[in-house]
N, C-alpha and C positions, 0 to 999 in steps of 0.2 A: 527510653522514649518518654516526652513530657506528657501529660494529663490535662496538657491546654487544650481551648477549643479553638477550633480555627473557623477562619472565614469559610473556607474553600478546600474541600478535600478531591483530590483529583488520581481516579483511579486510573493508573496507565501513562506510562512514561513516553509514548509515541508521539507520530505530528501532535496530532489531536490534541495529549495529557500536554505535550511541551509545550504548546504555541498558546493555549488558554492559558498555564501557568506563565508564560513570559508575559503578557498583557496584565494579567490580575497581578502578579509580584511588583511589577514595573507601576502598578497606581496604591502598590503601598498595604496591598490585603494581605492577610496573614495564608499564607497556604502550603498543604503538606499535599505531597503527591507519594501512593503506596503503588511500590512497583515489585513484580513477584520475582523478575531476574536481579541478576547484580552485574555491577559497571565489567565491560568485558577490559583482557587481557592487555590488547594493544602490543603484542609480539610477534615473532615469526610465521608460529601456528595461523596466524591470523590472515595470512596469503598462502597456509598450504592448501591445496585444493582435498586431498586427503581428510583432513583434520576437518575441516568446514563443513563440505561436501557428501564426503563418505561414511566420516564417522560420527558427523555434526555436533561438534566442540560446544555449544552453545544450547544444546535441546534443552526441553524443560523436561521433570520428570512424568508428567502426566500426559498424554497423547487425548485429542478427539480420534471420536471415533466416526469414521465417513462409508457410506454408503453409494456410490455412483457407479454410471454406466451400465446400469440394469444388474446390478450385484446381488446374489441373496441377502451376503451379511454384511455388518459393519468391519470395515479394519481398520485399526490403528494407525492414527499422523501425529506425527509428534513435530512441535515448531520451537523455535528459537526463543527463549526466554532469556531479554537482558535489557538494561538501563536503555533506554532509549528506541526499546523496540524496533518494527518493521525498517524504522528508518537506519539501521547500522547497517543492514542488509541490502538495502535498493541498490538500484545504478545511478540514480541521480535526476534519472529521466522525468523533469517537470513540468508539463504540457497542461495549457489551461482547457476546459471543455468549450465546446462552440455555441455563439448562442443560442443555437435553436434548441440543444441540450438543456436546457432551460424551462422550455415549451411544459412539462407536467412539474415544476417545480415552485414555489407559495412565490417565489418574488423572479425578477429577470436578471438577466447577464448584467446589464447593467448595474447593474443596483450592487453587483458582488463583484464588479471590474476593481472596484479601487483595495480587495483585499487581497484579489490574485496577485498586483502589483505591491503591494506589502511583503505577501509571502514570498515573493522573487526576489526581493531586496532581501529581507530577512536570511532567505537562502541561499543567497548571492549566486544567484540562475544565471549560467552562461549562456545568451542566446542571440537570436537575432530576427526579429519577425516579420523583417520585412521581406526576408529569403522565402516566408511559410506566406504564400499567394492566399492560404486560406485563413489566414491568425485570424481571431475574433478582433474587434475594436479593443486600444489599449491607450491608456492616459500617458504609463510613461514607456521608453523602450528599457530591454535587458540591463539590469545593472553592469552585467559584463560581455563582453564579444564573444564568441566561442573560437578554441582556437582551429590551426589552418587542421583539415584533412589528411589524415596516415595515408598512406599506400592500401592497403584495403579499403577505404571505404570511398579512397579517389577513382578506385575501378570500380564501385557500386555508382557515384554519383554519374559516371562517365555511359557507364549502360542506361541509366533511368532517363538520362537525357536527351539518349539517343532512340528511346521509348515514348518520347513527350512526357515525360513525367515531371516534376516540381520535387525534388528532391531538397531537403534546408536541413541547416543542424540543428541537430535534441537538443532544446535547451536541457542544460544539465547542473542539477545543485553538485558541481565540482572547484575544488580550488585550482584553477588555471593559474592566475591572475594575479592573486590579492595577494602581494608579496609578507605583509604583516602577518602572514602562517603560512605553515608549512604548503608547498605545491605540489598539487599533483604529479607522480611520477610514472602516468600516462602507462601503468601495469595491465596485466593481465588480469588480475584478479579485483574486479571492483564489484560487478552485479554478483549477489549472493554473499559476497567476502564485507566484514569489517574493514576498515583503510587501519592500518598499521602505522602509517604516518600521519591519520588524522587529516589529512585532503580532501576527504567524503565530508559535504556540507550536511552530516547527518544532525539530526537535534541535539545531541550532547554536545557539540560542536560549537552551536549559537544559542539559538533558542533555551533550552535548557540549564545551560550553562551563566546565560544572563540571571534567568528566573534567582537560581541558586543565589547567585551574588545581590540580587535584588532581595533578599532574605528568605526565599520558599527552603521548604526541607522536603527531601527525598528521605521513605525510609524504605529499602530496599529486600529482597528478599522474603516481602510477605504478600500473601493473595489474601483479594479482600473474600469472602466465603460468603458474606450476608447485608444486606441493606436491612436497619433495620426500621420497621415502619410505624408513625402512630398518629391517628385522625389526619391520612393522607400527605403526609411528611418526614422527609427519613430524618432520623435524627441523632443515627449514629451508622457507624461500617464497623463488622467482625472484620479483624483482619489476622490470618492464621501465620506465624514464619514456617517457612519452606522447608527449613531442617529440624528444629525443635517441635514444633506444632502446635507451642503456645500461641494463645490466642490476644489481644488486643481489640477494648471497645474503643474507638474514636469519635469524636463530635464535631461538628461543624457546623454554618449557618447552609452551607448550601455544597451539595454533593457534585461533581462533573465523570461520568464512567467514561472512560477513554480505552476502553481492554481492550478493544477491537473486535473485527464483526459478527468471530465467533464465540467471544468471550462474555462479550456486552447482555446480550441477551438472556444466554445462562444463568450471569448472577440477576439478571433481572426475575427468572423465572424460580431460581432457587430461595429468592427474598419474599415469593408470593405478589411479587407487582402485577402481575397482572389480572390481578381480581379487581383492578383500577383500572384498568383500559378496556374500552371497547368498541378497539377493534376486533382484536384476537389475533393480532397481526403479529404478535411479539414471537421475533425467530423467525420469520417466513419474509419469502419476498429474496431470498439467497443470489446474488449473483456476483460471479468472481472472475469475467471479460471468457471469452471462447476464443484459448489461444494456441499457438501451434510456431513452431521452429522447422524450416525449410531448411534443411540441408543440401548442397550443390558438391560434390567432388569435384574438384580441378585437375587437367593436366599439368599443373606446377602448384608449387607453393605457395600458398595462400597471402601466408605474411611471414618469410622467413625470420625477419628482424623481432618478432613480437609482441607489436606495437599498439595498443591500445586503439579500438579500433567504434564503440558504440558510439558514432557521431551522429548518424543521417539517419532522418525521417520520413515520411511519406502522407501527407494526407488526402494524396489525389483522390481516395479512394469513399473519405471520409461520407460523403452526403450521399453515394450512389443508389442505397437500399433505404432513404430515410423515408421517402414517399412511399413504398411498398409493406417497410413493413412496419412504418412508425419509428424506428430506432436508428442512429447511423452506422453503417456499416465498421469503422475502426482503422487504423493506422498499420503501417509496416515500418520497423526499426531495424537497421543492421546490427549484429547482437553477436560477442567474442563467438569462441571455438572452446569446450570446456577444455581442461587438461585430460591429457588420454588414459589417466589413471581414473578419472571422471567417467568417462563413455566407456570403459573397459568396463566400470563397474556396474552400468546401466546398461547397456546395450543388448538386445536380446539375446537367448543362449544362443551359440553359434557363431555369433558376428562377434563376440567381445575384441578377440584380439585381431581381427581386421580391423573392426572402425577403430580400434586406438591406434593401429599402426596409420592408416589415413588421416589421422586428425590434422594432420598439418597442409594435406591439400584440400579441405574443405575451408567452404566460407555460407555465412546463415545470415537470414531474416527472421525477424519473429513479424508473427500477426498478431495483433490484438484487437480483438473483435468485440464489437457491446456485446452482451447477450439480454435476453427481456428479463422482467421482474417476473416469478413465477410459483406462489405461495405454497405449490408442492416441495417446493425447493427450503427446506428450514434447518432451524436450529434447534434442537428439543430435549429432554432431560430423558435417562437410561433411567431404571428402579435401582440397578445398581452403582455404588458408591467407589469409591477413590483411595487413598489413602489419609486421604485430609479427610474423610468423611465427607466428600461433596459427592451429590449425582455426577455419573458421567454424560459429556455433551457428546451428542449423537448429532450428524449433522447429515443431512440426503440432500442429492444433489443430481438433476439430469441435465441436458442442456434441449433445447425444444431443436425443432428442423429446422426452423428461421436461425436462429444460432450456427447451425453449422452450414448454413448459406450463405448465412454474410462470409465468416471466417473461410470457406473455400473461395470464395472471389479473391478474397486477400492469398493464398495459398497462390492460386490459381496466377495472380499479378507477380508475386514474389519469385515464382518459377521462373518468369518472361527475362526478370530483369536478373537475375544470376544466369541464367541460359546466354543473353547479352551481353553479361561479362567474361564468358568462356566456361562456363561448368558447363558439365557433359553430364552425370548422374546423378538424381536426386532421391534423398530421404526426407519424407512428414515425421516428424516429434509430436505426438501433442503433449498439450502443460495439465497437468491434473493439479499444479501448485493453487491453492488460497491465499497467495500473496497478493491477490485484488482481491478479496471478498467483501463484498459491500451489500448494505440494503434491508437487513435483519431488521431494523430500528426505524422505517422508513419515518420522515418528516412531513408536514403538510400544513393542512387547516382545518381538514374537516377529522372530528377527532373518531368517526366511524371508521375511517378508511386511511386511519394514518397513526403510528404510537407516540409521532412527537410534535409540537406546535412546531412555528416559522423559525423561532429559536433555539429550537432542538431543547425544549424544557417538555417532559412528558406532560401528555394533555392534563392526566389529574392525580398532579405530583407534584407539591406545589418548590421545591425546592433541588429537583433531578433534572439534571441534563447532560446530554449524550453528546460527543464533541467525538466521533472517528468515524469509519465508512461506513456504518454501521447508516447513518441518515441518509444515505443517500436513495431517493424513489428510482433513480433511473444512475445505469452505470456509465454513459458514455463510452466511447471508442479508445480513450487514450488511459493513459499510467495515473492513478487519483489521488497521486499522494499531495501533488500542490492544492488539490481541491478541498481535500479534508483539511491543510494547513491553513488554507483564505477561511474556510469556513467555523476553522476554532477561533482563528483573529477576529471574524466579523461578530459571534455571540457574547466572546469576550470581551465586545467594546459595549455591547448593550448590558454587559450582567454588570460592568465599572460603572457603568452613566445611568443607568435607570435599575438596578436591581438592589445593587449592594450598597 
């Protein structure tokens, strides 16, 4: 590794790390991005649901530790550590928020429409918004069409309409279309799974992959452990490798954390940042959607053929709870069937080997539901250490009764319309997953009541800026991965024009 200083050092290879690096790279600044995973496999393993799933091919070796649902202690979670982060893993599901989502945030929809439409292009989003009766205002339409409807999800749209419902397809960062790479092969294993074939419009894909060739360097396999600070400006990152545990100092003119919402914070707390803020906000404010998977048993096969099936959305439901309780209520997505080695393995004792054997006459909806900002809700540091010698991240987490109001209405809808398409029996899943986790970092104006300006640069830090979900004050109803994307693009265009 060289002993250059860079422009831009960028912790975190996700939307976030990749879409500020493809903008900064792409105007010619020097930038290293330090990522603690390394580039995944791209083989077989990679669509076995076993391997992924079960045995989780890709953990990192350190777990947080979470405390929910009125728990005494903390237990161990351990998440996927690889090049490109959360986004190898999504489904693709790229839905922009609504304006009024907006309403407690420093600027308006408008002002961030023209980035959402960037990161759709950037992500080559298959969509179509004139089907979504509720899309917010948009400058351009979907750079791609989605394609037509499987047999599952033509029996979902055929119940919801029959319901009055406004049924549209997910826009989805997948390769339909763009015949200059590989297409989608319309599999089972896309939410949760790596693309094997490289079809998932994940960041390593574009975004990432441009930066690189634009000159950025990736060095991979090392966690950054410490910011380190002097007269209110960092001015270099410990960065520790994963299996050696040698250390590296690094320099730069200007820092971007991109670790994500549980990450972000930690190192901010283990660097001593926040004896510079004051709010006290740093880690709190936790929120990760209040979500839940409606299960329906059918008298017949669901989808005998196999068929790729997360097309259709729902936002009839989106604005119902926005006057009551301030927030909107959230969306419903028809969502695969895991593989039954999958539900065998989760399933409560008892049921294992029924519901694997049914797996093939069920069909699901997931809900996803905002939840509030709720400063009980954080991120915080253990006295005890790790193997790197870091504290460990301690993360508490409840959901309030309005939380699980909105997300039973959604329950509650989801039941209507699989019961309309012929399921007879139904099972609630809930998601205890942090794959939304957002809001640790919240952004704003007023530097009392917020850790980051308009541009997500900490209020007094004059050279730190947070680019993942970590900024967001309010979580919205829908999937935030487009959101975090528009919102690396939009900071990235002010740190090129006016910073750097």
């Amino acid at each position: 590794m060289s002993s250059k200083d860079y422009d831009v050092i960028i912790i975190g290879s996700g939307f976030g790390g990749s879409a500020s690096a493809f903008k900064l790279a792409k105007a010619g600044k020097s930038v290293l991005i330090i990522e603690r995973g390394k580039a995944i496999n791209r083989d077989d393993d990679d669509w076995n649901p076993e391997k992924i799933l079960i045995k989780k091919k890709y953990q990192g070796p350190e777990p947080v530790f979470v405390k929910q649902y009125n728990q005494k202690k903390y237990e161990p979670v351990f998440d996927n550590e690889v090049i490109g982060g959360a986004s190898v893993f999504y489904g693709g599901a790229s839905l922009r928020l609504r304006e009024k989502d907006f309403k407690n945030w420093p600027f308006k929809y408008e002002d961030f429409e023209p980035y959402y439409t960037e990161a759709e292009s950037l992500l080559e989003v298959h969509g179509d918004g004139t089907k979504d009766v509720f899309d917010p205002k948009r400058s351009q339409p979907y750079p791609f069409s989605p394609i037509e409807l499987t047999t599952p999800s033509k029996r979902i749209y055929k119940a919801a309409k029959k319901l009055n419902l406004s049924p549209f397809p997910i826009p989805l960062a997948l390769n339909f279309k763009n015949k200059e790479r590989n297409l989608c092969q319309q599999c089972n294993t896309c939410d949760g799974f790596p693309c094997k074939v490289n079809a998932k419009n994940d960041v390593t894909q574009n975004l990432l992959a441009q930066s690189l060739n634009s000159g950025a360097e990736i060095l991979s396999e090392h966690l950054a452990s410490k910011l380190n600070v002097k007269n209110g400006k960092i001015e270099s990152v410990t960065a520790i490798h994963t299996i050696s545990k040698d250390k590296l100092t690094l320099k730069a003119k200007l820092f971007i954390l991109s670790a994500g919402t549980l990450q972000s914070p930690a190192l901010l707390l283990r660097s001593g940042i926040s004896d510079f803020d004051k709010s006290g906000l740093i880690g709190k404010n936790l929120m990760r959607h209040c979500n839940a998977v409606v299960s329906m048993v059918f008298p017949f096969k669901t989808n005998p053929d196999k068929n790729f099936h997360k097309q259709l959305c729902f936002t009839d439901f989106y604005e119902d709870a926005r006057e009551k309780y301030g927030t909107a209520v959230g969306v419903i997505q028809d969502i695969y069937t895991p593989d039954p080695k999958v539900i065998k393995a989760f399933a409560p004792f008892g049921l294992k080997n029924i519901a694997s054997h049914i797996s093939q006459y069920l069909q699901n909806l997931l809900c996803i539901a905002e939840d509030e900002p709720q400063e009980s809700n954080k991120v915080s540091l253990s006295e005890e250490v790790d193997q790197f010698g870091l504290q460990k991240i301690l993360v508490q987490h409840q959901y309030s009764e309005n939380d699980y109001l909105r997300r039973d209405l959604l329950i509650k809808n989801s039941k209507k319309i699989l019961k309309k398409a012929g399921g007879i029996k139904t099972q609630i899943y809930k998601i205890d997953s942090f794959s939304h986790a957002l809001g640790t970092l919240r952004f704003g104006i007023d530097p009392s009541t917020s850790v980051l300006n308009k541009n997500c640069k900490l209020h007094n830090i004059e050279n730190l800026y947070v680019l993942d979900g970590s900024f967001m004050p309010t979580s919205g109803g829908v999937n935030p991965s487009l959101t975090i994307t528009a919102n690396a693009l939009r900071v990235a265009d002010n740190l090129v024009n006016e910073v750097l």
